[in-house]
N, C-alpha and C positions, 0 to 999 in steps of 0.2 A: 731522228734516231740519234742516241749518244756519240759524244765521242768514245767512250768505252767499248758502246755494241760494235761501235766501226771496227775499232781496232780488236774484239773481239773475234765477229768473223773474220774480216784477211788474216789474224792467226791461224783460224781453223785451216783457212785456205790453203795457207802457206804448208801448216804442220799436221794436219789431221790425223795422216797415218802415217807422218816420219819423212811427208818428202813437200817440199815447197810446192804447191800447186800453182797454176795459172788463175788470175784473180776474177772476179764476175760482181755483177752488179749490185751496189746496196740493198735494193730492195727487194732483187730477184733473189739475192741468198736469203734474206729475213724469210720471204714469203716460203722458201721452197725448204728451209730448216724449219721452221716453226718447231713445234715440240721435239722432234727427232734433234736438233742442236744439242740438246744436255743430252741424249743417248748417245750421239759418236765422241762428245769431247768431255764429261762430266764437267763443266765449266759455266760457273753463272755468276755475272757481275763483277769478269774478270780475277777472281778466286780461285787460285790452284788446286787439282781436281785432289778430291779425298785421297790422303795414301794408304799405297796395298804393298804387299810385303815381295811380289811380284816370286814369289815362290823363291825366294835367296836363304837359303841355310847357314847354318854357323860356318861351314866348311868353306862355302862358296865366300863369304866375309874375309877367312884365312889367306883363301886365297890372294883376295884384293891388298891384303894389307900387305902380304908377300910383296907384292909388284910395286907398293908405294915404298918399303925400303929400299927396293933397288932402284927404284924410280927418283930416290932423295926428296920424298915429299912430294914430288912434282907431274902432274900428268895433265895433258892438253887436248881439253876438247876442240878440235877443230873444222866445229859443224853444228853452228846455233843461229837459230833465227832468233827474231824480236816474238813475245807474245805477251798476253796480259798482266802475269804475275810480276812485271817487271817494269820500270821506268828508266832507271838509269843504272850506270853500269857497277856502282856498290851495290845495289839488290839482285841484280846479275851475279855480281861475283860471290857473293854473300851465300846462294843459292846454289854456286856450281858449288864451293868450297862446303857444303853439309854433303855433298855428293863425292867428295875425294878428290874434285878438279882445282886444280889452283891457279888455270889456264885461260883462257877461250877466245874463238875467233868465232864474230858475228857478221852474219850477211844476210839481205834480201833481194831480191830481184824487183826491179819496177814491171808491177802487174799489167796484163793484159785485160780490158772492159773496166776496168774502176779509175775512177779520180779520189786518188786516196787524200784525206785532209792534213797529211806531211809530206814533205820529200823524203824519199826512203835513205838515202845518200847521208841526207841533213839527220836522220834519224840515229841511224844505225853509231854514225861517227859521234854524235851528240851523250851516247852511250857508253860507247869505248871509253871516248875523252873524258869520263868521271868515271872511272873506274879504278884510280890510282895504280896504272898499270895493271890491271888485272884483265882487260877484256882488250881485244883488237878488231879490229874489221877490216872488209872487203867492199870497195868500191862498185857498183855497176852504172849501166845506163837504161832508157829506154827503148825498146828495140824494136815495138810493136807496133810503130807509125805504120801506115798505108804507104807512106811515100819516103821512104828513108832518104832520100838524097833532098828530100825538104828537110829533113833534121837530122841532117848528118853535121853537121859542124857544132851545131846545139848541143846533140847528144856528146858529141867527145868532147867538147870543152865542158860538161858536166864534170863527165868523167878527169878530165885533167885537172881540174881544180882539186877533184878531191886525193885524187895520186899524188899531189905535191903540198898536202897538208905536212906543214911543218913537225909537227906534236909526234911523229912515228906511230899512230893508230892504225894511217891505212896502208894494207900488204901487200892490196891488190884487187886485181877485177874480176868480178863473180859471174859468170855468166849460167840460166837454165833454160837451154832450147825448147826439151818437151813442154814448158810450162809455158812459156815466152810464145810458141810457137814460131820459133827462129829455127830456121835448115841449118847444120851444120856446112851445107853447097853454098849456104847466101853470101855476096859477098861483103855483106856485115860482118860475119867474123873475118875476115880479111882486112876490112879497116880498122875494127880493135887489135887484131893484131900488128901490125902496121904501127898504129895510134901508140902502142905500147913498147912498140921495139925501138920508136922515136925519144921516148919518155927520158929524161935525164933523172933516173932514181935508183935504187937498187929495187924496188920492190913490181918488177916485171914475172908478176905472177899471176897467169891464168885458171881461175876454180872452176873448172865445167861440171855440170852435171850430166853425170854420161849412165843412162841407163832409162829405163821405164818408168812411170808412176801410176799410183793405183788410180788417179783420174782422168787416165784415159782410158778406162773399163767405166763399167755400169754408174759406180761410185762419181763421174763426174758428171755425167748425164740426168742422176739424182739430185746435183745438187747444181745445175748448169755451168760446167763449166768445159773450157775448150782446152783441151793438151791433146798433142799428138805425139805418140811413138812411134811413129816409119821410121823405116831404116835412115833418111835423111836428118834425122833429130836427137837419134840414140848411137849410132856406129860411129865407131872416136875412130874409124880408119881414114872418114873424111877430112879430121885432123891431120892426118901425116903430113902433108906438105907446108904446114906451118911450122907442126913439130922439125920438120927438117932442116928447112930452111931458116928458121929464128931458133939458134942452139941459147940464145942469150934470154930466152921466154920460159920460165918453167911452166907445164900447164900440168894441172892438176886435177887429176880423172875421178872426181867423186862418185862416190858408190860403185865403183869400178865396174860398169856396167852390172847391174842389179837384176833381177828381174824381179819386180813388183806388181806384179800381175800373174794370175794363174796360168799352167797349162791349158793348151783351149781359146783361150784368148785369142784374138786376132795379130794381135801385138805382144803377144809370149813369143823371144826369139829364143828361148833355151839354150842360157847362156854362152851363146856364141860370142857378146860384145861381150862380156866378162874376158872370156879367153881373149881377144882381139886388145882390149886392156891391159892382158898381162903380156901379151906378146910386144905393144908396145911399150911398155914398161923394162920390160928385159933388151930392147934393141936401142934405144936412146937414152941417153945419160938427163934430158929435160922432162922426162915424165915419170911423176909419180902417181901411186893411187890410197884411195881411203878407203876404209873400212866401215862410214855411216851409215846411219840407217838398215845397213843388213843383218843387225841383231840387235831389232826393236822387237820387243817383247808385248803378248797381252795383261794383263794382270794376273794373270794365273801363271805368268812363268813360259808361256809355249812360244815359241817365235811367231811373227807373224809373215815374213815373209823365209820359205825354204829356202838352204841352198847355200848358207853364206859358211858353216863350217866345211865345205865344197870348197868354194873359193879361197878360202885360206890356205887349206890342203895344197890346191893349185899352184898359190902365189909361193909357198915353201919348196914345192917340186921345182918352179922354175926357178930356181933362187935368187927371188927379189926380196927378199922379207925385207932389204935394208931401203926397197922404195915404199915402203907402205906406211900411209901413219892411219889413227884415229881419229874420229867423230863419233858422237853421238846423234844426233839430228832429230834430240827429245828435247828441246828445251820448253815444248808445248808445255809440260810434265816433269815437272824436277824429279817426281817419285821414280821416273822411268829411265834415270841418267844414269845412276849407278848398276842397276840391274844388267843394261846394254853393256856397261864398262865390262862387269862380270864378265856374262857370257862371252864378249869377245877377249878377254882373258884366256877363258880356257880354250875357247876354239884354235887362239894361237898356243896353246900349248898341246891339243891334241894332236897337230897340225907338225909339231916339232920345233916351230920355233925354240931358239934358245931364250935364256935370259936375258944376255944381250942384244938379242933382237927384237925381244917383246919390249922391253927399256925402249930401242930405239925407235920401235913403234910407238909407243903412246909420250916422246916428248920431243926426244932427237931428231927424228925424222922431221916433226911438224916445223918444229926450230930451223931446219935446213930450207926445206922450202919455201916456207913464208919470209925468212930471212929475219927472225925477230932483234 
């Protein structure tokens, strides 16, 4: 198989429907995508899928540009993976910036069941660092040994090498439990955190993915792959005693518990971690949350996952809007970066944010916590 097909599907894997999945076998994705591959990702020979106009009106354009003057040009997506359309980090940026981003922060998680043909670490940063300042990343490790305390010293000195890369690309450490199939109880995250509050750097920032993904419904069993959503892997409450105890860690609760999965589901917890995210978000001065992925759109314009102008509503009632930033968590799909940027425009303005706080959502915010 190619290098491209490789790297093709772990994009799929990672981005399919907006959320980094846990990864699966070469052969067993080829065999088990076969023609359905170009139906869920319109993507062939690494070519960026046809664009749709994702139902964006001239009004909804006004809007955007509204935000970018008060924005000064500048809005940061802060929630991109690696995918085909892209090698290095000027085609990266080249591509956020036809979208309104003049920003971005990139991360991958080292997959569970693949031996992928790069270090992800090696990748991501290889990317940044030609970006002329225009891209950053986030650090991870491998988490998905059998026997971590075999490769516990491995893994964090992975990770410290790349936490103390000179060049100021990396911000921090990216962790995705459901995907990883890492407990939020394991005491793995106890030694990255640990590992990180030892770190001589300014950039003591933890990305967690805290919420659901749609592969652990039907959608990963179609396409074999393993994520779990127990309460052990998505409740950011098992966090608190980190957050407590390391004020000097910021951790950073992406998709601010989401739910990505429908009612019904067995793993539908209706949005209780969402709320649990904003509660701790409102009680500690070290957590913030993001907005990714919960207004990724179909091509027709309809969200795909309910619920997120809910959660913005919420995050305004409790008044946190000043912990909240943005991502988009499309970079599968360039066509599909601005359209999210929209919608989550206006949801903060139905929502009541001001102007100042939308501003500080899509640059300021991001600025603070990663520490650019």
């Amino acid at each position: 198989m190619s290098m491209n097909l490789l790297h093709l599907i772990f994009a799929i894997a990672l981005c399919c429907t907006n959320n980094n999945a846990a990864a699966f076998s070469h052969q067993k994705a080829f065999s088990n995508f076969g023609t359905s591959l170009l139906s869920h990702t319109n993507v062939l020979g690494g070519a960026t899928p046809p664009q749709t106009d994702y139902n964006v009106t001239r009004e909804d354009l006004e809007v955007l540009d509204n935000e970018l003057k008060h924005c000064g040009g500048e809005i940061i997506d802060a929630h991109l993976h690696t995918a085909p359309w892209f090698n290095n980090g000027e085609e990266l940026a080249a591509g956020l910036a036809e979208n309104s981003i003049s920003i971005g922060l990139l991360y991958d998680p080292y997959p569970k069941q693949v031996n992928l043909p790069y270090d992800v670490n090696t990748k991501v940063h290889s990317i940044a660092s030609s970006s002329n300042g225009k891209i950053f990343c986030l650090a991870s490790l491998n988490t998905t040994h059998d026997n971590w305390e075999e490769h516990r010293q491995t893994e964090l000195d992975r990770l410290r090498s790349f936490l103390s890369k000179k060049d100021g690309c990396v911000l921090g450490v990216k962790l995705a439990p459901p995907h990883t199939c890492l407990p939020l109880t394991s005491n793995i995250i106890g030694d990255i955190v640990e590992h990180l509050h030892c770190h001589d750097g300014n950039n003591k920032v933890i990305a967690i993915h805290i919420g659901t993904t749609p592969f652990c419904g039907p959608l990963g069993k179609q396409f074999g792959l393993k994520c779990l959503c127990g309460d052990e892997y998505v409740n950011p409450r098992h966090l608190e005693r980190y957050i407590s105890n390391y004020p000097d860690i910021t951790f950073a609760l992406l998709h601010s518990g989401h739910e990505f999965l429908p009612p019904g589901d067995d793993c539908f917890h209706n949005f209780k971690y969402t709320d649990e995210c904003i509660a701790l978000a409102k009680k500690y001065p070290n957590v913030y949350l993001s907005l990714s992925a919960i207004f990724a759109l179909h091509p027709d314009g309809k969200l795909k996952y309910p619920g997120g102008f809910e959660t913005v509503r919420k995050m305004k009632e409790a008044d946190i809007a000043h912990k909240v930033f943005w991502g988009s968590d499309q970079s599968f799909n360039t066509a599909s970066i601005r359209p999210a940027l929209i919608v989550s425009i206006k949801a903060m303005i139905e929502a009541g944010f001001t102007q100042e706080e939308r501003t500080w959502t899509l640059n300021g915010c991001t600025r603070k916590v990663f520490r650019f």
